[in-house]
C-alpha positions in Angstrom: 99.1 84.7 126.4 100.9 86.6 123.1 97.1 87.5 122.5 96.4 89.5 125.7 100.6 90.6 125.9 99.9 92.1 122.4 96.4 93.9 123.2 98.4 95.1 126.7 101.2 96.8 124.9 98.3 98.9 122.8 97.0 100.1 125.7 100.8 101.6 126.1 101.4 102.4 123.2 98.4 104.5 121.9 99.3 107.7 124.1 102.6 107.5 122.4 101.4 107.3 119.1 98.5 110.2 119.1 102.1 112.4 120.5 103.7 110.7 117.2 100.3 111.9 114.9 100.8 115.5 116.7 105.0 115.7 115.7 104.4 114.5 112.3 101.5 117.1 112.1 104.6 119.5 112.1 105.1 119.0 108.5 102.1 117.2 107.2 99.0 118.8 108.8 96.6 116.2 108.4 97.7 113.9 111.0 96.1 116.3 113.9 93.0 115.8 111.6 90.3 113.0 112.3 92.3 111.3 115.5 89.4 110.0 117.2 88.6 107.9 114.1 91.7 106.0 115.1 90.0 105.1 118.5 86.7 104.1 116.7 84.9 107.7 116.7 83.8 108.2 113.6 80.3 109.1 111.5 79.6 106.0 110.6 76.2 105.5 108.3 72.5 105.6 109.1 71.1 102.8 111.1 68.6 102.4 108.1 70.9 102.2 105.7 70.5 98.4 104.6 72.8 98.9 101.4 75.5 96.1 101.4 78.7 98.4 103.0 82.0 96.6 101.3 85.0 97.9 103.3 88.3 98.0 101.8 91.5 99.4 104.0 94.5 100.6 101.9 97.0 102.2 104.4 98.8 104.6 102.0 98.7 105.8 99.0 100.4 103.0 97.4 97.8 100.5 98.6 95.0 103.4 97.8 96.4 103.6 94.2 96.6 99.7 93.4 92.8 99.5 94.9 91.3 101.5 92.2 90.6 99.4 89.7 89.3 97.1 92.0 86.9 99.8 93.5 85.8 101.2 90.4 85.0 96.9 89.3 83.1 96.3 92.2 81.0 99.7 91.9 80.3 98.5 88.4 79.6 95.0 89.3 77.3 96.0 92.6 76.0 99.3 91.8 73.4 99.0 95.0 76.5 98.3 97.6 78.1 101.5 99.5 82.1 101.5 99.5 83.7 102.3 102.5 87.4 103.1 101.9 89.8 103.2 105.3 93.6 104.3 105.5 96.1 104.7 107.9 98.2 107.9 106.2 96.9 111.4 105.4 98.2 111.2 101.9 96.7 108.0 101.6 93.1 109.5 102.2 93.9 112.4 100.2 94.5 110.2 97.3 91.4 108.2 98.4 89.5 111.6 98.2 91.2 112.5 94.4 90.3 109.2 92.8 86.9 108.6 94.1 85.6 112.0 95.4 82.1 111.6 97.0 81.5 108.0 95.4 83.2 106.4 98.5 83.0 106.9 102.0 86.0 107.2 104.1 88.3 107.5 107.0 91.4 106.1 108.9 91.2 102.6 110.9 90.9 102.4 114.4 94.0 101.2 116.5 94.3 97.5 116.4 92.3 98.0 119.6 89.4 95.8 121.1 87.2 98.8 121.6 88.2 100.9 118.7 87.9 98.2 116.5 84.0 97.3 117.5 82.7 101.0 117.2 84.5 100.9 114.2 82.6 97.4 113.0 79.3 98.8 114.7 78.9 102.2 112.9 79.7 101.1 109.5 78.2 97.7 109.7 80.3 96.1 107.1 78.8 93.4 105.1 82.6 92.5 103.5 85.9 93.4 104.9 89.1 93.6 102.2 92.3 94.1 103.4 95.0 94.9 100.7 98.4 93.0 100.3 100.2 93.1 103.9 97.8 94.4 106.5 97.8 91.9 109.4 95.9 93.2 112.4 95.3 90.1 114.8 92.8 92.5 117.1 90.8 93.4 113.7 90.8 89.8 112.4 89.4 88.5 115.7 86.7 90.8 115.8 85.4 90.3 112.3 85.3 87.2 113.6 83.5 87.6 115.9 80.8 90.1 114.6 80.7 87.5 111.5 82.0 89.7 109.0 83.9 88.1 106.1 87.8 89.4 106.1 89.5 88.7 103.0 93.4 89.6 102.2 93.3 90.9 98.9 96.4 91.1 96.5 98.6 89.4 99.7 102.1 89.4 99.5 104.4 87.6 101.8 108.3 88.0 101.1 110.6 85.0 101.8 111.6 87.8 105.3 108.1 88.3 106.3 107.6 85.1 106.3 110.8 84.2 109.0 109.5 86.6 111.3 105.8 85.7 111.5 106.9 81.9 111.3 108.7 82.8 114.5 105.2 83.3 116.2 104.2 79.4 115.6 100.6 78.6 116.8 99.9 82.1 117.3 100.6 83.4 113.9 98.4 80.3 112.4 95.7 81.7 114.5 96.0 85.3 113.4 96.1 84.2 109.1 93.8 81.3 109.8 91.0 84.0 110.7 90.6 85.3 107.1 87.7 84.0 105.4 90.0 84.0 102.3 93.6 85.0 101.1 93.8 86.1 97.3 97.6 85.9 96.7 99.6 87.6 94.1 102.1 84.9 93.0 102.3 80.9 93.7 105.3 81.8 96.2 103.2 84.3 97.9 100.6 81.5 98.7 102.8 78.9 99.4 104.0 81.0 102.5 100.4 82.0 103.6 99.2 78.8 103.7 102.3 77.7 105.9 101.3 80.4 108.3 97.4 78.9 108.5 96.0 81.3 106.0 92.5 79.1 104.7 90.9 79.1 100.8 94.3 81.0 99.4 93.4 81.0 95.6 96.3 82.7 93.3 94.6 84.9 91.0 97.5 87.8 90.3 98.9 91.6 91.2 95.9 93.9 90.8 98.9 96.5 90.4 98.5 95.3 86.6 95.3 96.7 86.2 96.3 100.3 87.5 96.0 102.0 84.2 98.1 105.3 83.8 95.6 108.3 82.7 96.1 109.3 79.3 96.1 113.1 80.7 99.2 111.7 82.6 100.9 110.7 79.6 100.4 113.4 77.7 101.1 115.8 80.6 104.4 114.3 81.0 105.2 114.2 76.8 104.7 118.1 76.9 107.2 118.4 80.1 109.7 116.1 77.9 109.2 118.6 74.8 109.8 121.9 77.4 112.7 120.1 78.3 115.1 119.3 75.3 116.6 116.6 73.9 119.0 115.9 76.8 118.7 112.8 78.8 116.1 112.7 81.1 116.2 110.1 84.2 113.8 109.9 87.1 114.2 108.3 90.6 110.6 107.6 92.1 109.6 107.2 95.1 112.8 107.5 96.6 113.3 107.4 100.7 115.0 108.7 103.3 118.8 108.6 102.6 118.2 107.0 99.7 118.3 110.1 97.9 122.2 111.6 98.9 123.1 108.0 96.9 120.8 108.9 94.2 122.8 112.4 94.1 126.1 110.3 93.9 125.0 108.4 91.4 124.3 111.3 89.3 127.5 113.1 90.2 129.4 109.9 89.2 127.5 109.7 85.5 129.7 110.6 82.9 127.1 111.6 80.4 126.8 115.8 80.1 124.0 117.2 80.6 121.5 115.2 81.8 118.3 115.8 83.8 117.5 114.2 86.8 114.0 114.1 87.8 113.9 113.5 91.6 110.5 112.8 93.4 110.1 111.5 96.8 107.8 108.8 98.0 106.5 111.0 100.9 105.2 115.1 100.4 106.4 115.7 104.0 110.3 115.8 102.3 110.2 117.7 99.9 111.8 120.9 101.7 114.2 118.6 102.9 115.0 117.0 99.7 115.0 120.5 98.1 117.7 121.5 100.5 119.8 118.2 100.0 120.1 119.0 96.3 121.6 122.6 96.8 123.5 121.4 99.3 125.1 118.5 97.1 125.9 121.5 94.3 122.7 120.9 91.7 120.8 123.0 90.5 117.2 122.3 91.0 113.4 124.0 90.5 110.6 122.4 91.9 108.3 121.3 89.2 105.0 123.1 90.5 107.5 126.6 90.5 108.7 125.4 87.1 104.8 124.6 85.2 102.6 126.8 87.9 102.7 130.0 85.2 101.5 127.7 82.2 98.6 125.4 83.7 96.0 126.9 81.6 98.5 125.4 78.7 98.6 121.8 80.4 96.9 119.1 78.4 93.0 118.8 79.5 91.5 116.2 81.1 90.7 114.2 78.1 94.4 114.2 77.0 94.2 116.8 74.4 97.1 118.7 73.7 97.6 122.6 74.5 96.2 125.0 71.6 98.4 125.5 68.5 101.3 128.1 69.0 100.8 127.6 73.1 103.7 125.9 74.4 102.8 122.8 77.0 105.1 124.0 79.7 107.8 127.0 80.1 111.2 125.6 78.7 113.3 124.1 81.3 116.7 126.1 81.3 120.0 124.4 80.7 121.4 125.0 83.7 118.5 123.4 86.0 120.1 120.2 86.2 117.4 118.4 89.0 113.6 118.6 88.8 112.2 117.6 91.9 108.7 115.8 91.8 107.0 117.7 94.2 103.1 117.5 93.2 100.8 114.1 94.4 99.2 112.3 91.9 101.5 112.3 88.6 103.7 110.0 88.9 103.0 108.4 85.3 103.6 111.5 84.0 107.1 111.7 85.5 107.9 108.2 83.8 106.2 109.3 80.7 108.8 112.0 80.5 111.8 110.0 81.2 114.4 108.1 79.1 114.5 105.6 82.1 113.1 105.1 85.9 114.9 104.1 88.6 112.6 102.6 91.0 113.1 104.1 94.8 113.1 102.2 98.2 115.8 99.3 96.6 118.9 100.9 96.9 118.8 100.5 101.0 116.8 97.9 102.7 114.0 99.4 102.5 112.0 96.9 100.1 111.5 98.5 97.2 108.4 100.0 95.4 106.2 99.0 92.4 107.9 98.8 89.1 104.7 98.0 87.1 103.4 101.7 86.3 107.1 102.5 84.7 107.2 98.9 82.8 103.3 99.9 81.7 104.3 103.3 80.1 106.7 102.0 78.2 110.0 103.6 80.2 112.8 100.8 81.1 113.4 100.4 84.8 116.4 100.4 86.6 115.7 99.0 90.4 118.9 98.3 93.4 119.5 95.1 95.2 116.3 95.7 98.0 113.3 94.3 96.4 112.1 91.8 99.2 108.5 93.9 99.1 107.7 93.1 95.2 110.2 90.0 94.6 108.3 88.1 91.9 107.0 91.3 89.8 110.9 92.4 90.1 112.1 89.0 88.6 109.3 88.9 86.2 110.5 92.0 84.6 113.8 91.4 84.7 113.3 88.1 83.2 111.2 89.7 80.5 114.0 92.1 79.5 111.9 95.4 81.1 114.2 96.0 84.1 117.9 95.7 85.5 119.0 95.5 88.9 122.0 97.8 90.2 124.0 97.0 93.1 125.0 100.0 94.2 125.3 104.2 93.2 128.4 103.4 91.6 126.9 100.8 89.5 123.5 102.6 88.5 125.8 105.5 87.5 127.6 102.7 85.2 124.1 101.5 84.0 122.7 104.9 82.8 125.7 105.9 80.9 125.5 102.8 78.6 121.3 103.0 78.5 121.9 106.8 77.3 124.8 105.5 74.7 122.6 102.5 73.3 118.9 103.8 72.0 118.2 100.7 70.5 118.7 98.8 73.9 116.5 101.3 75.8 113.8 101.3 72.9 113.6 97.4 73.6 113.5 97.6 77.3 111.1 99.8 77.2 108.9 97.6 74.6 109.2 94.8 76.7 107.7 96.5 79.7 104.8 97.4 77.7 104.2 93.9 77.1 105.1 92.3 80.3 103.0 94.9 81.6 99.5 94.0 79.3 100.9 90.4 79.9 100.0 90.2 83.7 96.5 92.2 84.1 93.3 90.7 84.4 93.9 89.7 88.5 90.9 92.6 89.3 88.4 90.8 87.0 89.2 87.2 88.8 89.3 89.5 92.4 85.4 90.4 91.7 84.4 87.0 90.8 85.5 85.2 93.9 84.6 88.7 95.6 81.1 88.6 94.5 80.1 84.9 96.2 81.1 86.6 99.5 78.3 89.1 99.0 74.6 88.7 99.7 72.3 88.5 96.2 71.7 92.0 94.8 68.0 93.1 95.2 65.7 91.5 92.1 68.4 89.2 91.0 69.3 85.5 91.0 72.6 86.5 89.6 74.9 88.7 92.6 77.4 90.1 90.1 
């Protein structure tokens, strides 16, 4: 009954949500693009194109971002399979499309429709499904199913308030995780819970987030921002959401250290105007950091890291009086934490679940995160534990927090130390993702050995 009440509602619900693609086209123009992939129309591949397809879905860029090390480890270990990669977001396919250019395939995934979802399964012709961390379709799962094509949930999380709601579902909810052909969970606690809800072969092999190694270009692009901009203390907010950044701006208005930069970037590119505007109106001073390094690009560090030419400087000096940088480029995250004395991690300070920690904690910058964490509980409490991180409760108190972090060196050279470490501490999940990957795939051509 929930089964055909849930595949009903679709049927209301997908005129509503191509109108929801169309307003949100308003500021981010590649939701009008592609919208009958989302119904199952899409190119598909040839019909004599035998080539093992493995599929991976990561809906945003997030989930597009912690996938490429796994990608680039399965393109290594089965150089004679095609890689299909699917997303629900525009900027998750546009990051898709800057990590992997032509070497993947790509577009969005259908509806959680019966019909969408078998054109979908019948153009590509997947010979392994992977679904990253919380993507729980039950129309998707059932068809794999059906057309026999292995679903696996890769890097699955499941916080302690996931689980309550899906519990809620009983029988029903045992179908839907019973119906992957296996569940590769990040942390004991994550598999405990899947299994409760009738998830099958749950192994715990780790966070592939780990392995995402920051770019060295990254790093040094973000060293030469930090020498443009002075020795004054330099803070960064990532990934911040909506409303979350007015109590980032308090914060900062509440610090009692002088003259200190904020660097300010936004999860999604579609706010940046609107953050922009929030800043003036809150009395900063802010320049947006493609105005601020768009005249010196042929001074940035190249691709291979290198450093500008002697006697060119890496970036135009950022004035005094430009008190917020906002973050508004894709892509360059690491280099924003590269140039910061300490991260505060967005998404924690309202309800909102928080964001990864791990690329700060890897680059060597101390993390401050707020109370909201239920999205990466264990990775938060591992680096707390490990001395890399510190949660705030509030504006008032991460205000509090980075006044005595500026006024203690030696504290924030530690922190950041120890998020080095915990960082190099935890990889090695994408290596152990491959080998239980690889028995789920038919034997490569002229080999006894699949990987």
């Amino acid at each position: 009954m929930l089964r055909a009440i849930y595949r009903a509602l679709w049927w209301l619900v997908a005129p509503v949500a191509v109108v929801r693609l169309l307003v949100r086209s308003r500021k981010e123009r590649g939701y009008r693009e592609h919208i009958g992939e989302r119904f199952g129309h899409g190119p598909g591949r040839l019909r004599d194109d035998a080539a093992p397809l493995i599929w991976v879905h990561a809906v945003s860029v997030g989930e597009t971002r912690a996938a490429q090390p796994l990608i680039d480890a399965l393109m290594n270990a089965r150089p004679d399979a095609r890689i299909l990669l699917t997303h629900m977001t525009p900027s998750g396919r546009a990051t898709g499309e800057q990590l992997f250019g032509a070497r993947v395939s790509r577009c969005y995934l259908p509806y959680d429709m019966p019909g969408a979802v078998r054109r979908f399964l019948r153009a590509w012709r997947p010979t392994l499904g992977l679904v990253m961390e919380t993507e729980v379709w039950p129309t998707l799962i059932d068809e794999c199913r059906r057309a026999q094509v292995p679903l696996v949930l890769t890097n699955a999380r499941m916080s302690a308030r996931s689980y309550r709601r899906a519990a809620k579902f009983g029988a029903a909810a045992r179908d839907v995780f019973g119906g992957f052909s296996r569940v590769l969970a990040q942390s004991p606690s994550d598999a405990e819970r899947l299994t409760a809800l009738g998830a099958r072969q749950v192994a715990v092999l780790g966070n592939l987030k780990f392995d995402m190694a920051t770019p060295p270009e990254l790093v040094a692009r973000g060293r030469a921002w930090r020498e443009a901009i002075g020795t004054r203390p330099v803070w960064v907010a990532a990934s911040t959401r909506e409303n979350e950044e007015a109590l980032v701006l308090q914060a900062f208005a509440a610090m009692s250290k002088p003259g200190a930069l904020l660097i300010l970037v936004p999860r999604h590119p579609q706010r940046f105007d609107e953050v922009e505007a929030l800043v003036a109106k809150s009395g900063f001073t802010c320049v947006r950091r493609t105005e601020w390094v768009a005249a010196s690009a042929a001074s940035a560090p190249s691709a291979d890291g290198a450093a500008p030419a002697a006697g060119q400087p890496a970036a135009p000096v950022l004035p005094h009086s430009v008190t917020v940088l906002l973050g508004d480029s894709m892509g360059e995250l690491g280099a924003y934490y590269a140039a910061s004395d300490v991260a505060f991690i967005g998404g924690s300070l309202l309800p909102l679940g928080g964001q990864n920690l791990i690329e700060a904690c890897a680059v060597g910058t101390p993390v401050l995160i707020g109370p909201h964490v239920f999205n990466f509980t264990q990775a938060t409490a591992d680096a707390v534990a490990a001395g890399a991180a510190q949660q705030v409760a509030d504006p008032a108190d991460l205000a509090r927090t980075l006044d005595a972090l500026f006024a203690d060196n030696a504290r924030r050279i530690a922190m950041g130390a120890a998020g080095a470490a915990f960082a190099a501490r935890h990889r090695g999940a994408t290596a152990r993702t491959v080998d239980v990957l690889s028995a789920l795939l038919p034997p490569a051509a002229g080999s006894d050995d699949i990987r």
